[in-house]
mmCIF file of the N, C-alpha and C atoms, coordinates in Angstrom:
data_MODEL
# 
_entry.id   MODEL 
# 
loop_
_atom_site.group_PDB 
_atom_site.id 
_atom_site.type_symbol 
_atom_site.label_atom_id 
_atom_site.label_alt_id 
_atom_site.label_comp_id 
_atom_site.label_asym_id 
_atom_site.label_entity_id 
_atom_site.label_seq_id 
_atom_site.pdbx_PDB_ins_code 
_atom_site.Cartn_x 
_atom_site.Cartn_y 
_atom_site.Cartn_z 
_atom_site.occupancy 
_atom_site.B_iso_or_equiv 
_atom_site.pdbx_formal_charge 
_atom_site.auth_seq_id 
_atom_site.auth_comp_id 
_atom_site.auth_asym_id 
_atom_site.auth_atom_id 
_atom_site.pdbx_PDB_model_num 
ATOM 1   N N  . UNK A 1 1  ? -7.675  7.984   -18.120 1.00 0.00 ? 1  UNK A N  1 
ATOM 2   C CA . UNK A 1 1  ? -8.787  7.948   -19.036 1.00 0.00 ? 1  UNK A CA 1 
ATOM 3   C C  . UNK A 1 1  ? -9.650  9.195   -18.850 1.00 0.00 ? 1  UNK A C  1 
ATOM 4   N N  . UNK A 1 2  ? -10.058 9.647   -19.870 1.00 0.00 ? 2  UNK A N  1 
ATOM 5   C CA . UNK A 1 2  ? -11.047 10.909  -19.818 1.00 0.00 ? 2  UNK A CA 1 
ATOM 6   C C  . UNK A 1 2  ? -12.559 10.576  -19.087 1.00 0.00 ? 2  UNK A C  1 
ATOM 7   N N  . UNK A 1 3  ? -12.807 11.818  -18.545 1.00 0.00 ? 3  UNK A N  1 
ATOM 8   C CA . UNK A 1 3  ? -14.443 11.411  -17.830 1.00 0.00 ? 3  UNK A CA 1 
ATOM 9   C C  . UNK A 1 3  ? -14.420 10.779  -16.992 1.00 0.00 ? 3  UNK A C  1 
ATOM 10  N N  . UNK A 1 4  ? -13.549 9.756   -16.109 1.00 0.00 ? 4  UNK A N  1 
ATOM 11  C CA . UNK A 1 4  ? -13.191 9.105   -15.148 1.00 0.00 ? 4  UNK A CA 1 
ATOM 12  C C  . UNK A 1 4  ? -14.141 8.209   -15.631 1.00 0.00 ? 4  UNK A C  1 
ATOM 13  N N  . UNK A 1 5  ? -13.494 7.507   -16.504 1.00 0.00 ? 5  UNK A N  1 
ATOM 14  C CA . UNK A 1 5  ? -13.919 6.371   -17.328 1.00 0.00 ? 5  UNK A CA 1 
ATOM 15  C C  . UNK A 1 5  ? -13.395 5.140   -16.486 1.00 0.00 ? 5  UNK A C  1 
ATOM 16  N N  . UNK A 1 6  ? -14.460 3.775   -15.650 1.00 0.00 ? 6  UNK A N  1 
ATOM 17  C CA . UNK A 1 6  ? -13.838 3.125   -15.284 1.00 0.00 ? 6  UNK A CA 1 
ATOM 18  C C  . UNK A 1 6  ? -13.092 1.886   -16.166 1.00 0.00 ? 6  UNK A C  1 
ATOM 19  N N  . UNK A 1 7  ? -12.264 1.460   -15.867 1.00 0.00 ? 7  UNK A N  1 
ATOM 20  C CA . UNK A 1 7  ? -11.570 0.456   -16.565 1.00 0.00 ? 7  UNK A CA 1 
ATOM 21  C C  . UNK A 1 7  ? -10.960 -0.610  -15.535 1.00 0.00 ? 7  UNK A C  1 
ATOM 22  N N  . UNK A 1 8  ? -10.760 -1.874  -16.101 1.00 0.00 ? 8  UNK A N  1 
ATOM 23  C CA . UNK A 1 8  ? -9.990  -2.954  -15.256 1.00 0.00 ? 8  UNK A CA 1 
ATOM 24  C C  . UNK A 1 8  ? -8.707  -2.844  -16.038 1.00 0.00 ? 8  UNK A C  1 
ATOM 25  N N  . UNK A 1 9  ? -7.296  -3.402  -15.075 1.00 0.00 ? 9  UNK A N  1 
ATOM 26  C CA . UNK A 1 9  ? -6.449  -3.269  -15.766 1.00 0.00 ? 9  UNK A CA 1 
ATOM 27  C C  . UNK A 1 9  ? -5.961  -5.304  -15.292 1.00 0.00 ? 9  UNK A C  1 
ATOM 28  N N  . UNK A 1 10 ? -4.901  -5.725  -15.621 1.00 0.00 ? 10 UNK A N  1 
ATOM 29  C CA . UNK A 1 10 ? -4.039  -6.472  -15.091 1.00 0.00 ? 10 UNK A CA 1 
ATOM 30  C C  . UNK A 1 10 ? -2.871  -6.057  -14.233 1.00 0.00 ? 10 UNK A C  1 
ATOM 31  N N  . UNK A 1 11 ? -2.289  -6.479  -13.374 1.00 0.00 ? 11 UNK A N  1 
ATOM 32  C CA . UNK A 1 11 ? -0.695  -5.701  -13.166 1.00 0.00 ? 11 UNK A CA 1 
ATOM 33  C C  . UNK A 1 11 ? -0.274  -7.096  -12.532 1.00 0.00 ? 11 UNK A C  1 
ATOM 34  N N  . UNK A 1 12 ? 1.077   -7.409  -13.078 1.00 0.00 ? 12 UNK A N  1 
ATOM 35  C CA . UNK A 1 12 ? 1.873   -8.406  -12.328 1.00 0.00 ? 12 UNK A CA 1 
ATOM 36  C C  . UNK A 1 12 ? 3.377   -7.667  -11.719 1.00 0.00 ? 12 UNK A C  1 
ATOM 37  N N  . UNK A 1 13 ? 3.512   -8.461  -10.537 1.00 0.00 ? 13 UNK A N  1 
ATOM 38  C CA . UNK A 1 13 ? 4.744   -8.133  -9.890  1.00 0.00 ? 13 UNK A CA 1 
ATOM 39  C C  . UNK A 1 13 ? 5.536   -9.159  -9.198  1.00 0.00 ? 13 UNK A C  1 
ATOM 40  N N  . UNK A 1 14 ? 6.801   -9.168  -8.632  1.00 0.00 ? 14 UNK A N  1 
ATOM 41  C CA . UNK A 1 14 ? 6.788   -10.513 -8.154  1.00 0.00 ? 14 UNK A CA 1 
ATOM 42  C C  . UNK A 1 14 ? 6.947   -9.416  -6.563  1.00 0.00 ? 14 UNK A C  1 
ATOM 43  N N  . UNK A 1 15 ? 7.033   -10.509 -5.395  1.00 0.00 ? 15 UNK A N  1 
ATOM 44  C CA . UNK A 1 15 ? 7.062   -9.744  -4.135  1.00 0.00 ? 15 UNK A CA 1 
ATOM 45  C C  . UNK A 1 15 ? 7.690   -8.253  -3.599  1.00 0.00 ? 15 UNK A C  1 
ATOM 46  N N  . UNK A 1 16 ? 9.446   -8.864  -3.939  1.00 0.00 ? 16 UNK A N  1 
ATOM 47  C CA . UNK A 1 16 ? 10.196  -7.749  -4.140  1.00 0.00 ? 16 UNK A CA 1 
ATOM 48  C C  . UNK A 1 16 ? 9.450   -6.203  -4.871  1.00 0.00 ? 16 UNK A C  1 
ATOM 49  N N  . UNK A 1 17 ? 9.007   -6.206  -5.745  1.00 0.00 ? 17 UNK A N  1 
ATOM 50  C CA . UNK A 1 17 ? 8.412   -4.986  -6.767  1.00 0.00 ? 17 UNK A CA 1 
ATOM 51  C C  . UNK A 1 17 ? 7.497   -4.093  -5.650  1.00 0.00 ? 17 UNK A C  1 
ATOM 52  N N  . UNK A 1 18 ? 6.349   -5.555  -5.622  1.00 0.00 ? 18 UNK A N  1 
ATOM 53  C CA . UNK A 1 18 ? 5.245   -5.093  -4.675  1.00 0.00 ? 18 UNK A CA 1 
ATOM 54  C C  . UNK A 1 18 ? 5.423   -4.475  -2.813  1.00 0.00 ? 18 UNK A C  1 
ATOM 55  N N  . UNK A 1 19 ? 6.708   -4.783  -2.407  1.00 0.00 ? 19 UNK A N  1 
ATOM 56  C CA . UNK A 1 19 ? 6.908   -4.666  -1.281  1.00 0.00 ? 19 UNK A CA 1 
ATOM 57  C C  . UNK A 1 19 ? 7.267   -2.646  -1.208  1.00 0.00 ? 19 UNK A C  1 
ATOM 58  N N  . UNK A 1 20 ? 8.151   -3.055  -2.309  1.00 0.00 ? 20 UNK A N  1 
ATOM 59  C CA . UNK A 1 20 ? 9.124   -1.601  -2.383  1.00 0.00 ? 20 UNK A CA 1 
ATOM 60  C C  . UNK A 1 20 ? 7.721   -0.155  -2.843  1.00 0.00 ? 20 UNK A C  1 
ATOM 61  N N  . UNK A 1 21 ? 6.903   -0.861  -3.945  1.00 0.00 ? 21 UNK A N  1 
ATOM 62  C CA . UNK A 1 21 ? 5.620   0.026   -4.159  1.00 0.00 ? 21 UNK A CA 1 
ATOM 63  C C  . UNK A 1 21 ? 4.812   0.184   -2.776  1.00 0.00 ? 21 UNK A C  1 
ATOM 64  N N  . UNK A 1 22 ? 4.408   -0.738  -2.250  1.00 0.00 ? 22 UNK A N  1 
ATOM 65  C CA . UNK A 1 22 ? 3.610   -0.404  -0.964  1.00 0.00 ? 22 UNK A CA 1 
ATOM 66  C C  . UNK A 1 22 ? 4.472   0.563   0.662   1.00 0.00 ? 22 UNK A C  1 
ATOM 67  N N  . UNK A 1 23 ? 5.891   0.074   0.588   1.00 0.00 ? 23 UNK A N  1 
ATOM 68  C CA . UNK A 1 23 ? 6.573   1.135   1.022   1.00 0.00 ? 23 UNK A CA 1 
ATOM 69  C C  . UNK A 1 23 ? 6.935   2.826   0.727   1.00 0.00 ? 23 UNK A C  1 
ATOM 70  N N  . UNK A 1 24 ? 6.414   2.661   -0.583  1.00 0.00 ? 24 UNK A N  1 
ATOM 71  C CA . UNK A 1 24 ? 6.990   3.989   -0.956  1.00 0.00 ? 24 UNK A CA 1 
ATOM 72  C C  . UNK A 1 24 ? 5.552   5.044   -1.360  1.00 0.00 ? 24 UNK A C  1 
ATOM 73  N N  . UNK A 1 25 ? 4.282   3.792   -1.842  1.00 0.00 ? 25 UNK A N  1 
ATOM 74  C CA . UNK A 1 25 ? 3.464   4.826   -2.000  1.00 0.00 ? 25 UNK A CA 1 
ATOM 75  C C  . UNK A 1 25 ? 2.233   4.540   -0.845  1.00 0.00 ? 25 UNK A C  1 
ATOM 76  N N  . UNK A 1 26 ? 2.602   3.837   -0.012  1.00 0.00 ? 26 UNK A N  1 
ATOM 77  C CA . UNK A 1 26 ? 1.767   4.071   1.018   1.00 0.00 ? 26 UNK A CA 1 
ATOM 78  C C  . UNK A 1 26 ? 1.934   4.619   2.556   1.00 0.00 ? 26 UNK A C  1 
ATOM 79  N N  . UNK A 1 27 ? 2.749   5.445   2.164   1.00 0.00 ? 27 UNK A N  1 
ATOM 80  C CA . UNK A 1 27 ? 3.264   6.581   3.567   1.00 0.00 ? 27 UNK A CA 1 
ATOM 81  C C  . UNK A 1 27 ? 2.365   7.587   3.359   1.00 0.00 ? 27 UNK A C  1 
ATOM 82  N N  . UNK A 1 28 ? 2.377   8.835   3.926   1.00 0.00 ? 28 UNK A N  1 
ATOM 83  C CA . UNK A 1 28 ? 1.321   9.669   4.456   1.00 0.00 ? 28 UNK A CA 1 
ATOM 84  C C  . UNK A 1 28 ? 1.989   10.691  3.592   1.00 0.00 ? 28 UNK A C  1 
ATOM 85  N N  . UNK A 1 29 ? 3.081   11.104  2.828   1.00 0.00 ? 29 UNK A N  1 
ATOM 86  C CA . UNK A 1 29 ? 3.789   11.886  1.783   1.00 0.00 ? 29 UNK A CA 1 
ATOM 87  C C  . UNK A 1 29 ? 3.015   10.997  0.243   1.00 0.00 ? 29 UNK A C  1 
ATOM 88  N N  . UNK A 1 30 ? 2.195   9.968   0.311   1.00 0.00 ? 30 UNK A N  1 
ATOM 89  C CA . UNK A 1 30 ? 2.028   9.865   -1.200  1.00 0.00 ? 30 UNK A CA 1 
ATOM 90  C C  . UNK A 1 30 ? 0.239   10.211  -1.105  1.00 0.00 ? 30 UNK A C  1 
ATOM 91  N N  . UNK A 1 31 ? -0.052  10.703  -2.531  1.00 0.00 ? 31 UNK A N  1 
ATOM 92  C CA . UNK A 1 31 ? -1.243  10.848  -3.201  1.00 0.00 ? 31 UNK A CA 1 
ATOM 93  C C  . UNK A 1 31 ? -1.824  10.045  -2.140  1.00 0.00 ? 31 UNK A C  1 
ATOM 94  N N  . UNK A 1 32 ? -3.329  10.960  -2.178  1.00 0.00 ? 32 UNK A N  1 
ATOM 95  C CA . UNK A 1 32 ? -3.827  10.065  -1.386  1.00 0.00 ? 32 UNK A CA 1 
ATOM 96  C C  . UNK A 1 32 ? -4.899  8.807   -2.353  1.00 0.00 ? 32 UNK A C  1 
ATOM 97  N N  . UNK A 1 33 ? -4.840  9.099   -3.595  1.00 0.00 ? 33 UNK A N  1 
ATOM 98  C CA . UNK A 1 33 ? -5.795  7.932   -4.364  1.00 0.00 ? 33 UNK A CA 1 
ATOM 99  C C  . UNK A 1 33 ? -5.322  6.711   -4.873  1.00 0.00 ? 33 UNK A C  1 
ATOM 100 N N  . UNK A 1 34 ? -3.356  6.791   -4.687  1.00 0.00 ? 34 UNK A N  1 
ATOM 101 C CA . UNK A 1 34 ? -2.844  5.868   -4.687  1.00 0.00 ? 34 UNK A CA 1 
ATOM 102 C C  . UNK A 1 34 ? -2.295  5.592   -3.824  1.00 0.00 ? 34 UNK A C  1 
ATOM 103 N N  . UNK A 1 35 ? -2.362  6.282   -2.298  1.00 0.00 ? 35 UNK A N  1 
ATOM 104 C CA . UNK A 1 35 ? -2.411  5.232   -1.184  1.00 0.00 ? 35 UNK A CA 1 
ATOM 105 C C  . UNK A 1 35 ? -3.570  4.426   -1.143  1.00 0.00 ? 35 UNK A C  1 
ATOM 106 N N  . UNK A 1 36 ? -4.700  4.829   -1.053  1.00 0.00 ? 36 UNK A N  1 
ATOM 107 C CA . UNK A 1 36 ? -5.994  4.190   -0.823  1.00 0.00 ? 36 UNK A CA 1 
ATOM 108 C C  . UNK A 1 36 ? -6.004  2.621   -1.567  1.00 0.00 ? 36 UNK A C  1 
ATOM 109 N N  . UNK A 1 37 ? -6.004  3.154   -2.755  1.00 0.00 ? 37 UNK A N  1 
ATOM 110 C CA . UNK A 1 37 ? -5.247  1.670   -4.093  1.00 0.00 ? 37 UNK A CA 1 
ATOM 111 C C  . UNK A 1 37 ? -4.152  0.805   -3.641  1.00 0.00 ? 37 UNK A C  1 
ATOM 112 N N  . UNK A 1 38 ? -3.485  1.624   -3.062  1.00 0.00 ? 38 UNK A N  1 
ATOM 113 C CA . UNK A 1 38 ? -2.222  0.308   -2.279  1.00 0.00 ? 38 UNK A CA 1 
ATOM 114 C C  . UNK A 1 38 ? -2.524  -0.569  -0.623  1.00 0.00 ? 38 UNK A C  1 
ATOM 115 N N  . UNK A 1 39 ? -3.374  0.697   -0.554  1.00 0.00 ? 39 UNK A N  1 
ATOM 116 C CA . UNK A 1 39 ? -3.827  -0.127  0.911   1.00 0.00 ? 39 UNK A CA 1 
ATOM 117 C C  . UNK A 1 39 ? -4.533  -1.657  0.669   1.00 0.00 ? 39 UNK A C  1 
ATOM 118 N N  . UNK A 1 40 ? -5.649  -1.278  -0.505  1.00 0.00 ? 40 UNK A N  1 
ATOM 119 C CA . UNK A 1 40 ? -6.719  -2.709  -1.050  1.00 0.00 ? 40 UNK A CA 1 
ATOM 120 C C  . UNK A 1 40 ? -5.612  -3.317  -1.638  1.00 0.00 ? 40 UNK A C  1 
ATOM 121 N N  . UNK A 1 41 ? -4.686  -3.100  -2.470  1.00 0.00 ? 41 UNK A N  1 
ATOM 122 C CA . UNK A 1 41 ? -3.662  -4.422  -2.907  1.00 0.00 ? 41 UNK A CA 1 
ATOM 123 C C  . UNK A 1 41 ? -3.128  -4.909  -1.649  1.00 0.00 ? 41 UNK A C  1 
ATOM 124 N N  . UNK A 1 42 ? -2.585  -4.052  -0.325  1.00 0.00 ? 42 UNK A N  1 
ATOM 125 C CA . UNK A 1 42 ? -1.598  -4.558  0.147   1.00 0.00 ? 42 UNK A CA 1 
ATOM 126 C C  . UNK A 1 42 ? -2.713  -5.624  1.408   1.00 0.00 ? 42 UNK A C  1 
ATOM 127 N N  . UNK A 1 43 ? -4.213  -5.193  1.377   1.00 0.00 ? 43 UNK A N  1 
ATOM 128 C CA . UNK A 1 43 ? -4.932  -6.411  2.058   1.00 0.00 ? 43 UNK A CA 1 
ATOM 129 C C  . UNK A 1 43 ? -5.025  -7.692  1.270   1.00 0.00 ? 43 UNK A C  1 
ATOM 130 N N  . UNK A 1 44 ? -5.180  -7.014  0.066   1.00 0.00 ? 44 UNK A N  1 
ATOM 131 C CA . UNK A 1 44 ? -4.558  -9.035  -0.695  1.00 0.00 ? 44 UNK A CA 1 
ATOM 132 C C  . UNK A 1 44 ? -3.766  -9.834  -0.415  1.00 0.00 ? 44 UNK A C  1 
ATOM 133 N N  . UNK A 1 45 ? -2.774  -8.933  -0.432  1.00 0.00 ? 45 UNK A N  1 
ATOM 134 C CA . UNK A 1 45 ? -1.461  -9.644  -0.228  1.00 0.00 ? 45 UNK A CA 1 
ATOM 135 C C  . UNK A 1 45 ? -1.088  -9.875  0.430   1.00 0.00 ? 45 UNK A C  1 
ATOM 136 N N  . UNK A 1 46 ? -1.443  -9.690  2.083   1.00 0.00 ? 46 UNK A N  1 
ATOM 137 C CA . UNK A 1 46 ? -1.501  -9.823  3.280   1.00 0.00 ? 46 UNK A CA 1 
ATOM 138 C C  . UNK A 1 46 ? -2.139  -11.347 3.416   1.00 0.00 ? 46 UNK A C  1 
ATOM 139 N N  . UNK A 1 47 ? -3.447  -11.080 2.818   1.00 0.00 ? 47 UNK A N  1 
ATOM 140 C CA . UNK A 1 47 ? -3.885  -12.720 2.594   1.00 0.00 ? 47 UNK A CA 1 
ATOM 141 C C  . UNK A 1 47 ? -3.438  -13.773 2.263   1.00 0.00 ? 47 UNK A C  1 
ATOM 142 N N  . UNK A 1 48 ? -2.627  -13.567 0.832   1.00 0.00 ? 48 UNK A N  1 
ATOM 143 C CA . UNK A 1 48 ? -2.246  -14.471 0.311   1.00 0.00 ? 48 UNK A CA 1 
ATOM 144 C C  . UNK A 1 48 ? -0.971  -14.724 0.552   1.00 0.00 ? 48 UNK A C  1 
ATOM 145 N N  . UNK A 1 49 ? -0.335  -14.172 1.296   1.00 0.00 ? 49 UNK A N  1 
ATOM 146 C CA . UNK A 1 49 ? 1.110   -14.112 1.392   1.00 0.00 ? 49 UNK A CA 1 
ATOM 147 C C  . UNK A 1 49 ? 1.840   -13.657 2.819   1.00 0.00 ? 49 UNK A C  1 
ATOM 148 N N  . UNK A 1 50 ? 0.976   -13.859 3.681   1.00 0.00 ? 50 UNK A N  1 
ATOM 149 C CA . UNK A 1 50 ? 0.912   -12.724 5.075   1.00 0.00 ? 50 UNK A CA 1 
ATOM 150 C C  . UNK A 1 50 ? 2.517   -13.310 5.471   1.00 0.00 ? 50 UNK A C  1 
ATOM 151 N N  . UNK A 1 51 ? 3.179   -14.136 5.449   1.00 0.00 ? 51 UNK A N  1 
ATOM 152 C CA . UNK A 1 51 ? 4.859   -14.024 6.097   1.00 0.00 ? 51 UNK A CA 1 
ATOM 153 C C  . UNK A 1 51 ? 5.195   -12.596 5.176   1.00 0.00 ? 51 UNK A C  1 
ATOM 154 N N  . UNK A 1 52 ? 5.325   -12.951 3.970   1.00 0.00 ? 52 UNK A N  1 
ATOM 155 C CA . UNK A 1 52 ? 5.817   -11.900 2.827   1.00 0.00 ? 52 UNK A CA 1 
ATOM 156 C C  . UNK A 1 52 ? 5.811   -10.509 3.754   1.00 0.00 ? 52 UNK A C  1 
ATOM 157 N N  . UNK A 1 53 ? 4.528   -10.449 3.754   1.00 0.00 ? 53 UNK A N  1 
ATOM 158 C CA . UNK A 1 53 ? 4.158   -8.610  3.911   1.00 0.00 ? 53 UNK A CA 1 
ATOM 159 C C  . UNK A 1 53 ? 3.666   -8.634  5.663   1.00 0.00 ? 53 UNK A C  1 
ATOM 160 N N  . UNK A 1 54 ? 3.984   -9.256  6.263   1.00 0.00 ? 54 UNK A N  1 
ATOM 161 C CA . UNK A 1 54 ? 3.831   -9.530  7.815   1.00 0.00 ? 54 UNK A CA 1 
ATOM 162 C C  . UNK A 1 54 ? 4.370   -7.929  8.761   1.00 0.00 ? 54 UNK A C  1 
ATOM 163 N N  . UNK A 1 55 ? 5.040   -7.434  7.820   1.00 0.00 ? 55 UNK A N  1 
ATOM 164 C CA . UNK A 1 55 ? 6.200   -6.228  8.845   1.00 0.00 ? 55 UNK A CA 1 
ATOM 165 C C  . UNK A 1 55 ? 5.328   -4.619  7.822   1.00 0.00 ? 55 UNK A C  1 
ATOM 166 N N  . UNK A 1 56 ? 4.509   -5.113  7.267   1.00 0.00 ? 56 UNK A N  1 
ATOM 167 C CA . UNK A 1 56 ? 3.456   -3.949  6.755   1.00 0.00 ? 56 UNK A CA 1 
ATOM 168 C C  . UNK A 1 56 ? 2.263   -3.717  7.473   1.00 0.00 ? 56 UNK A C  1 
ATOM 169 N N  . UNK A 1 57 ? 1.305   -3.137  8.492   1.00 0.00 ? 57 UNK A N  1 
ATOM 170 C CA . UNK A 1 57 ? 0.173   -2.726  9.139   1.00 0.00 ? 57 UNK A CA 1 
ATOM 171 C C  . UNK A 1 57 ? 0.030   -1.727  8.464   1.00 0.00 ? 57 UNK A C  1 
ATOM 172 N N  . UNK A 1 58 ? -1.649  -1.846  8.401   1.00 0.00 ? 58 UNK A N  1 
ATOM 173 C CA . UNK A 1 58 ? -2.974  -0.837  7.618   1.00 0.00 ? 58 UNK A CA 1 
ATOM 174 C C  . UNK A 1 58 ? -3.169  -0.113  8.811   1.00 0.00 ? 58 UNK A C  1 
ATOM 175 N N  . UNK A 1 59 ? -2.668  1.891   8.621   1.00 0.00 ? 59 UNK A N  1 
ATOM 176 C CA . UNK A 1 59 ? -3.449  2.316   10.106  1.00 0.00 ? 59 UNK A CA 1 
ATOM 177 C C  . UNK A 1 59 ? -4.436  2.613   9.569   1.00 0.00 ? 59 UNK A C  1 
ATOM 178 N N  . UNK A 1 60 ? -6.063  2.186   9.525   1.00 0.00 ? 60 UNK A N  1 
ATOM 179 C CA . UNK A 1 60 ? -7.460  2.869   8.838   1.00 0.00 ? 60 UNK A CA 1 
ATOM 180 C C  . UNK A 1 60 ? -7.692  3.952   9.241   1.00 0.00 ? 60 UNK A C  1 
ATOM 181 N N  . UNK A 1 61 ? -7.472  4.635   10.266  1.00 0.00 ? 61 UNK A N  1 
ATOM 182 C CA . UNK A 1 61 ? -7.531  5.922   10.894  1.00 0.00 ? 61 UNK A CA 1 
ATOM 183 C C  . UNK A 1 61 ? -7.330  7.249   10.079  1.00 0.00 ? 61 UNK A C  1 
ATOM 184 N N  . UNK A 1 62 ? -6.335  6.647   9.828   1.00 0.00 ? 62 UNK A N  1 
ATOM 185 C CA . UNK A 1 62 ? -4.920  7.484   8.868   1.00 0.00 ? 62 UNK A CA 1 
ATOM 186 C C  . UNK A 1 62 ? -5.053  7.380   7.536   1.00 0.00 ? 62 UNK A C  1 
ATOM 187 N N  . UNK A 1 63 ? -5.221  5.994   6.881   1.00 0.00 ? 63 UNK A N  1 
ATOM 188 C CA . UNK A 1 63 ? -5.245  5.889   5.861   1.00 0.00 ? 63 UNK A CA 1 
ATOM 189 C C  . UNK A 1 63 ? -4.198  6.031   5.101   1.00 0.00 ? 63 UNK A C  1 
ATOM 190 N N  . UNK A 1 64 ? -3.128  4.852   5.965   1.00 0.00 ? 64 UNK A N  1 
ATOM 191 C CA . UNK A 1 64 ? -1.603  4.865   5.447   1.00 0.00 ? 64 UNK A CA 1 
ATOM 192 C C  . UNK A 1 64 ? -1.528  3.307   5.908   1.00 0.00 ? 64 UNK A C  1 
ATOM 193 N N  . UNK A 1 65 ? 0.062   3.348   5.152   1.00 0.00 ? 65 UNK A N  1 
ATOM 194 C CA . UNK A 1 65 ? 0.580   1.590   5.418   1.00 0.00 ? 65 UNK A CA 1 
ATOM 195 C C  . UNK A 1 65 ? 1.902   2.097   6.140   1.00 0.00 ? 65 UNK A C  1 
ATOM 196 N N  . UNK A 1 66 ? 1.920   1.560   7.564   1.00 0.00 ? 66 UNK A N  1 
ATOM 197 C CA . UNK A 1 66 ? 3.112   1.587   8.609   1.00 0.00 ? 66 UNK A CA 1 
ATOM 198 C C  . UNK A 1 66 ? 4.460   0.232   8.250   1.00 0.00 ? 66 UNK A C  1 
ATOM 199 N N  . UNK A 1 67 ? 5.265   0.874   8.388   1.00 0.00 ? 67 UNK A N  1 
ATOM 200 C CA . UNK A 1 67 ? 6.273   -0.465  7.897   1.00 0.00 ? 67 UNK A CA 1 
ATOM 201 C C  . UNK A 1 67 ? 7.152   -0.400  9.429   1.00 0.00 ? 67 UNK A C  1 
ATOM 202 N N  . UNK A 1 68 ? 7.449   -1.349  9.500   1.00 0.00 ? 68 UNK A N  1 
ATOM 203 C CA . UNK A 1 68 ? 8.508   -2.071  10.738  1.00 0.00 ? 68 UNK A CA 1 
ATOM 204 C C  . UNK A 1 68 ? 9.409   -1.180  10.443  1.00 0.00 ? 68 UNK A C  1 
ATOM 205 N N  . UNK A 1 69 ? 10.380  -1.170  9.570   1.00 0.00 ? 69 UNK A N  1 
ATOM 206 C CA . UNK A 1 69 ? 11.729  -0.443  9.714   1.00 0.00 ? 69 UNK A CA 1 
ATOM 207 C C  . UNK A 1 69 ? 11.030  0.964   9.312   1.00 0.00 ? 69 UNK A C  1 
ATOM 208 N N  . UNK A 1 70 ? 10.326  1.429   9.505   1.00 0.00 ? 70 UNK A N  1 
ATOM 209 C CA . UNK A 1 70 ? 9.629   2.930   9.214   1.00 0.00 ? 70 UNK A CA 1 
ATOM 210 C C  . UNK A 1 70 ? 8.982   3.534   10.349  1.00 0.00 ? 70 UNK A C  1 
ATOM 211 N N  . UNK A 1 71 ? 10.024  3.725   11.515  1.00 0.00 ? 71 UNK A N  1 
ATOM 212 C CA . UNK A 1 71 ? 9.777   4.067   12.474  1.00 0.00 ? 71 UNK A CA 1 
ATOM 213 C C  . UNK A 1 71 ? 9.022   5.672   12.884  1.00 0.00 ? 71 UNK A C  1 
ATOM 214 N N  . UNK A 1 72 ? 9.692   6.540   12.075  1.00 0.00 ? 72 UNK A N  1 
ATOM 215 C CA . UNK A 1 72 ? 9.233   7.917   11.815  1.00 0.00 ? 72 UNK A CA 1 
ATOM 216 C C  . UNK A 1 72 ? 7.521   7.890   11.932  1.00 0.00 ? 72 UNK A C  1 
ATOM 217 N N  . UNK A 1 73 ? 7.164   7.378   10.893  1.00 0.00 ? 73 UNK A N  1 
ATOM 218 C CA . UNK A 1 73 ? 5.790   7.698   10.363  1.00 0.00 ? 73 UNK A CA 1 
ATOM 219 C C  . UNK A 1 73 ? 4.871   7.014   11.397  1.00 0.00 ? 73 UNK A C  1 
ATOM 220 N N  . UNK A 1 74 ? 5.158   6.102   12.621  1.00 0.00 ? 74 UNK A N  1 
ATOM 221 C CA . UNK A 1 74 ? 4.289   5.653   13.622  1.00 0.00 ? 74 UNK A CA 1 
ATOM 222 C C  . UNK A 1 74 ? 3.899   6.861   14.271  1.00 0.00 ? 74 UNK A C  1 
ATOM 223 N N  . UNK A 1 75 ? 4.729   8.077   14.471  1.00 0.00 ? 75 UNK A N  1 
ATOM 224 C CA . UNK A 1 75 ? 4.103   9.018   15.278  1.00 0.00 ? 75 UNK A CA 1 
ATOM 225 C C  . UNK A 1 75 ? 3.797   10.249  14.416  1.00 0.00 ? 75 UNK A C  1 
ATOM 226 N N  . UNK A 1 76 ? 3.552   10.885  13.237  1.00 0.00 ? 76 UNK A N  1 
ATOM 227 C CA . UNK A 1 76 ? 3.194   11.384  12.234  1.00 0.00 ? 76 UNK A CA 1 
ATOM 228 C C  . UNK A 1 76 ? 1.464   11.391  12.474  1.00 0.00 ? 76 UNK A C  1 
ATOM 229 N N  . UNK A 1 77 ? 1.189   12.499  12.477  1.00 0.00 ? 77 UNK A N  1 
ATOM 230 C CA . UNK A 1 77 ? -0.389  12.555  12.207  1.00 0.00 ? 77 UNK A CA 1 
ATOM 231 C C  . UNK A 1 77 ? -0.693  13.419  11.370  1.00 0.00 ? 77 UNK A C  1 
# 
């Protein structure tokens, strides 16, 4: 949107979708305004769903999402 016009949107996903998005755009290689955006979805979903997304940790430091089988990026600064 022009002018950084705010807007609400909807977005549906089912787990699978949302797992593979928070893996892929919340490593320390993505944008950082849509990591930030995936970090606040992926604390939702942590809530509402914490087995689901259990093998995803928020580093706040960093300002990335660490995944279990994403061993690399634990030592990445």
């Amino acid at each position: 949107l022009p002018n950084a016009v705010q807007s609400e949107i909807v977005v549906t996903a089912n787990f699978r979708e949302w797992r593979h998005v928070i893996a892929l755009r919340g490593r320390a290689d993505a944008q950082w305004e849509i990591r930030r955006t995936i970090i606040e979805i992926l604390k939702i979903l942590k809530e509402r769903a914490p087995t689901v997304f259990e093998d995803f940790e928020i580093d706040g430091g960093r300002q990335l999402v660490l995944h279990a089988g994403d061993a690399g990026e634990r030592g990445k600064d």
